[in-house]
Structures are given as C-alpha cells and as structure tokens.
N, C-alpha and C positions, 0 to 999 in steps of 0.2 A: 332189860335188866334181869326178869324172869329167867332167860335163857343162861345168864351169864352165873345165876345164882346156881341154875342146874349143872351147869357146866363142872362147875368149882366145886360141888358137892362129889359128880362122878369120878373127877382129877384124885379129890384126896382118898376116894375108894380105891382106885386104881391105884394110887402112890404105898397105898396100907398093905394092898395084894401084894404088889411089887418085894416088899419091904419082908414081908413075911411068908411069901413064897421062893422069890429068886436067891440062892444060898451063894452062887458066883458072884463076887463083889463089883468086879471088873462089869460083869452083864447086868447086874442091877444098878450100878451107875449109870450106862451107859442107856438104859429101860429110863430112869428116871431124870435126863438130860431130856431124853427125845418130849417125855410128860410137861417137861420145864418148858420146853420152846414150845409145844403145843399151846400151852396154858399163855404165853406168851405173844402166841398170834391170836388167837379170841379175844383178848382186851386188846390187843393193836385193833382189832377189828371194830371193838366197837368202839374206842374212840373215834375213830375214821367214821363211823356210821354217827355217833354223838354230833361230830363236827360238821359233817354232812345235812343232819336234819337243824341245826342251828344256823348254818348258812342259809338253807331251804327258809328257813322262819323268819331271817332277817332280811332276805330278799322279799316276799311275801308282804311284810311287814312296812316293809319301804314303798314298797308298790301300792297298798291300802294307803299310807300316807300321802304318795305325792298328787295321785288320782284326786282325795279329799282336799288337798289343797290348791289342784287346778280346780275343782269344783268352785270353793272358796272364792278364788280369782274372780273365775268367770262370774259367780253371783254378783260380785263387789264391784266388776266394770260394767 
C-alpha cells in the first residue's frame, strides 16, 4: 500500500508538470492518457497481488485447519 501511496503522489506531480509545462494540447493529452493508463496498471497490479496473497492465506489457512482436524480424528479413534 506504501508503494501505491508513493506512486499516486509522483502521478499527480507528474500530471501538475504536464499541465503546466506542455502548452500543445493535442501533446498534453496525449502525455496525460499515457499517465492515466500507467496509473491504471499499478492498481490492476495490486489487486492481482491483493488477490494473490488472499488466495496464499486461505490456502494456508485451510491446510492448518484440515491437518488439526485429522489430528482431532486420529486422537478421537
């Protein structure tokens, strides 16, 4: 999240440069499309990574579970 926070803070410096540097309109839209999709593939990214380490955790999580409850078993027969 840290990174993502950094991210977004460089995005809107970059967008402010843009905005207040590029005087071609045609080139500053086109500067600020390419910013939009960047900014747009970093949070695809970390959902993918969010969705990635929740899979990981709920696999995990399943595994301590069924382990414990073949323990359970085996104690109980």
């Amino acid at each position: 999240m840290q990174n993502v926070n950094q991210f977004e803070r460089h995005r809107a410096a970059l967008e402010q440069c843009v905005h207040n540097t590029v005087h071609d309109a045609e080139a500053r839209q086109a500067m600020l499309s390419y910013i939009a999709a960047m900014g747009g593939a970093m949070h695809a990214e970390e959902r993918i990574a969010d969705a990635a380490m929740r899979t990981t955790h709920h696999a995990q999580r399943r595994g301590l579970l069924s382990r414990f409850v073949l323990d359970v078993r085996e104690c109980a027969a």
